[in-house]
C-alpha positions as CSV (number, residue, x, y, z in Angstrom):
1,X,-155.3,33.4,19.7
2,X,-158.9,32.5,20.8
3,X,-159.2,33.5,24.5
4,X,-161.8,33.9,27.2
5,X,-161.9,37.3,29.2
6,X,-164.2,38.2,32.3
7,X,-164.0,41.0,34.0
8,X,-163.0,41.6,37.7
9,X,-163.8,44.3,40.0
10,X,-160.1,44.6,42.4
11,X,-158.6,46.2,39.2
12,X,-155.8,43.1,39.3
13,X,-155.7,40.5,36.6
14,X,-154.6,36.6,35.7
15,X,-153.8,35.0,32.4
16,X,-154.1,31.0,33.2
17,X,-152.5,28.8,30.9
18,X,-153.4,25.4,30.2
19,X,-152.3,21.3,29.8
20,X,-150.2,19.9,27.1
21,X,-152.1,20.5,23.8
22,X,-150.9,17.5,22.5
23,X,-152.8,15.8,25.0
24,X,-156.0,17.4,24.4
25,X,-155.4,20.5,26.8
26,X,-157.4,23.2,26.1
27,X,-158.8,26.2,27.8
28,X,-161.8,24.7,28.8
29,X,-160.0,21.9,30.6
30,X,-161.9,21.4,34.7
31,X,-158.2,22.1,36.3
32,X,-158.1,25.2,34.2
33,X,-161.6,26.1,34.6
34,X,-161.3,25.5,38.8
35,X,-158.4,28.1,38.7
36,X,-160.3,30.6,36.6
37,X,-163.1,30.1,39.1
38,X,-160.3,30.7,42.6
39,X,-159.4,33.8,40.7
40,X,-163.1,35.4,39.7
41,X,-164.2,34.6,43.1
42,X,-161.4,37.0,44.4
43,X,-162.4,39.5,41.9
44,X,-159.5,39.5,39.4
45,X,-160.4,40.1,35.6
46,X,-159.4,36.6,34.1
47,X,-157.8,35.6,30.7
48,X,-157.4,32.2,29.5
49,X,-156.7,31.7,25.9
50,X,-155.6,28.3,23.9
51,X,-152.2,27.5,23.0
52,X,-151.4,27.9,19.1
53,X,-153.1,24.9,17.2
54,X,-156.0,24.5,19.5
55,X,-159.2,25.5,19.1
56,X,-160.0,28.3,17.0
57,X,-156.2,29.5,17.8
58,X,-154.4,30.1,14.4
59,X,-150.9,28.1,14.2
60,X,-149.4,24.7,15.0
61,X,-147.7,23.4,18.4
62,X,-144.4,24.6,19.0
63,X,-143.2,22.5,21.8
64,X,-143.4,25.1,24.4
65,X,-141.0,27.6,22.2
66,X,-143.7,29.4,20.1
67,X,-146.1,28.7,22.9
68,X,-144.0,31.0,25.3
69,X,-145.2,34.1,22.9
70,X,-148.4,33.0,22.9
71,X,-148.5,33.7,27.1
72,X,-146.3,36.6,26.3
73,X,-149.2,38.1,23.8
74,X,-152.0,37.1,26.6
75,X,-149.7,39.7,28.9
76,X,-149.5,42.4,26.2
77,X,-153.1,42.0,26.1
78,X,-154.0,42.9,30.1
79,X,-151.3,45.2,30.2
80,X,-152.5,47.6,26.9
81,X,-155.9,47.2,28.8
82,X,-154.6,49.3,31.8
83,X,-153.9,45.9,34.1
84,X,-150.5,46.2,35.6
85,X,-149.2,43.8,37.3
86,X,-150.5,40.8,35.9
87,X,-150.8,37.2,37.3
88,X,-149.8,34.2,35.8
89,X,-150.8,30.9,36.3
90,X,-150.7,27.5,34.2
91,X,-151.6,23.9,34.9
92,X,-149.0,21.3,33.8
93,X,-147.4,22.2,30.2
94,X,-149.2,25.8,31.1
95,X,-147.2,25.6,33.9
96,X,-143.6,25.0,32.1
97,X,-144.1,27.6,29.4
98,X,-145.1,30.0,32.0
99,X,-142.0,29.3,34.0
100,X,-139.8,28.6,30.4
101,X,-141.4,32.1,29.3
102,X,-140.2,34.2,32.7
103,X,-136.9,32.9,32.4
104,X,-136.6,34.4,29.0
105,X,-139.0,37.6,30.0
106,X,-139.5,38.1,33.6
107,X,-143.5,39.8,32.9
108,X,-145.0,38.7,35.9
109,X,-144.4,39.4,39.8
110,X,-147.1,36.6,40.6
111,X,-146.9,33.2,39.2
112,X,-148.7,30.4,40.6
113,X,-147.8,26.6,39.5
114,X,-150.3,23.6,38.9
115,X,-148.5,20.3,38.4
116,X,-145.7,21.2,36.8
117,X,-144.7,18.1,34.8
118,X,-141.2,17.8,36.3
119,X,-141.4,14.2,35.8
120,X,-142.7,14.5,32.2
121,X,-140.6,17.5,30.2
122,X,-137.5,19.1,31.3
123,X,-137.0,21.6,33.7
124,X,-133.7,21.6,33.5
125,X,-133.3,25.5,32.4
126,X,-135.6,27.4,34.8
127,X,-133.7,28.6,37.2
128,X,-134.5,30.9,39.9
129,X,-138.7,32.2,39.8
130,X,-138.6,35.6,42.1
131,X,-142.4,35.6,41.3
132,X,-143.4,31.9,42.3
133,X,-145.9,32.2,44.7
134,X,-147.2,29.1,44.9
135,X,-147.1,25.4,43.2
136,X,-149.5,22.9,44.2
137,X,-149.7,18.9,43.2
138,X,-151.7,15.9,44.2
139,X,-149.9,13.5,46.7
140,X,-150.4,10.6,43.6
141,X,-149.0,12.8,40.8
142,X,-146.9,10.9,39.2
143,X,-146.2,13.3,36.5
144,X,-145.5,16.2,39.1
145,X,-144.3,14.3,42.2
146,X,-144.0,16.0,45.0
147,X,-140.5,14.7,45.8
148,X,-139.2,16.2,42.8
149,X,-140.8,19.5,42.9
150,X,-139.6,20.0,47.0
151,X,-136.0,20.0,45.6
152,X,-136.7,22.3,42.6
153,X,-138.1,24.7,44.8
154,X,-134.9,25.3,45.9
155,X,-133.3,26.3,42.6
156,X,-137.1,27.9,42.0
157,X,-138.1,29.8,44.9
158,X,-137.7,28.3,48.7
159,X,-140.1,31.1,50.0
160,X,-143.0,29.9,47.3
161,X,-145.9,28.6,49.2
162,X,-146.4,24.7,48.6
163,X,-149.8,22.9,49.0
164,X,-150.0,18.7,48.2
165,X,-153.3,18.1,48.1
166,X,-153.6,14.2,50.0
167,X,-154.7,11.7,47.2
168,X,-155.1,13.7,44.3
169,X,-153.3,12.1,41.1
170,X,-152.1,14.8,38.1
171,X,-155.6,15.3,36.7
172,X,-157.9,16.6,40.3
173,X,-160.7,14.0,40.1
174,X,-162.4,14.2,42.9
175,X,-160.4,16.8,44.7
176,X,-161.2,20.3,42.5
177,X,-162.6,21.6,45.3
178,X,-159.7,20.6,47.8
179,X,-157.9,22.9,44.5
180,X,-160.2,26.0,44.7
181,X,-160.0,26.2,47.9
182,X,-156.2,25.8,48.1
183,X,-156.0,28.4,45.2
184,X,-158.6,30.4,47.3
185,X,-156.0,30.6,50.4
186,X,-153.3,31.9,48.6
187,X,-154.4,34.6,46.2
């Protein structure tokens, strides 16, 4: 997998997971990049790598099953590195293999959501997420409407922080910084 690692100085770490690769998600995507940012600002070491099939990462798409190791190999990464525990976070499909991923692993006692896509994959199978801390989505997301994700954080995690930030569709334009400083509050 072809990653991007910065060091912190708190000793705590993140691996941020990225959009749909289908759709051109990639590591570098802004939303991704904003949330690497929130993080390094608070002085965690980051990690955000791309998805099998993108990039220079060896492989091809998966559909979220053979992605799921690919977070899970990101993990194993921080954690041989001394990191323990380690943060997870993912923006839209990052945000469904994370959650897919814990349901079948459990790795993480932090997880923060970015416009899940509830309205665009199914959620159907993640059940209960001890570790959500937080899921944020624009008040025009249509592909992670706030509606939908309200009731899922009650299979998910009622005590998860949940932030809508006013006007922002799925994609941040003009409101990354309304994001960082969102991510900023809760970390």
């Amino acid at each position: 997998l072809e990653g991007l690692w910065q060091a912190g100085e708190t000793g705590k770490s993140i691996v941020i997971t990225h959009p749909h690769s289908l759709y051109g998600g990639t590591m570098h995507n802004p939303v991704v990049e904003v949330i690497q940012k929130a993080y390094r600002l608070s002085g965690y070491a980051t990690l955000r790598f791309n998805f099998r099939g993108v990039g220079g990462s060896q492989g091809d798409f998966d559909n979220g099953v053979g992605e799921q190791d690919d977070v899970l190999a990101a993990l194993s990464f921080l954690t041989e590195s001394g990191f323990q525990p380690v943060d997870l976070a993912g923006y839209s499909f990052g945000a469904w293999v994370n959650a897919l991923m814990l349901q079948r692993e459990g790795r993480s006692e932090n997880l923060v959501m970015v416009s899940p896509p509830v309205a665009f994959v199914d959620f159907a199978s993640i059940g209960r997420l001890p570790g959500l801390r937080l899921v944020v989505t624009g008040s025009r997301d249509e592909i992670a409407p706030p509606g939908v994700i309200r009731q899922m954080l009650t299979t998910w995690n009622l005590s998860a922080h949940f932030d809508i930030i006013d006007g922002s569709d799925h994609f941040y334009n003009l409101h990354t910084r309304q994001l960082e400083d969102v991510l900023g509050r809760h970390i």
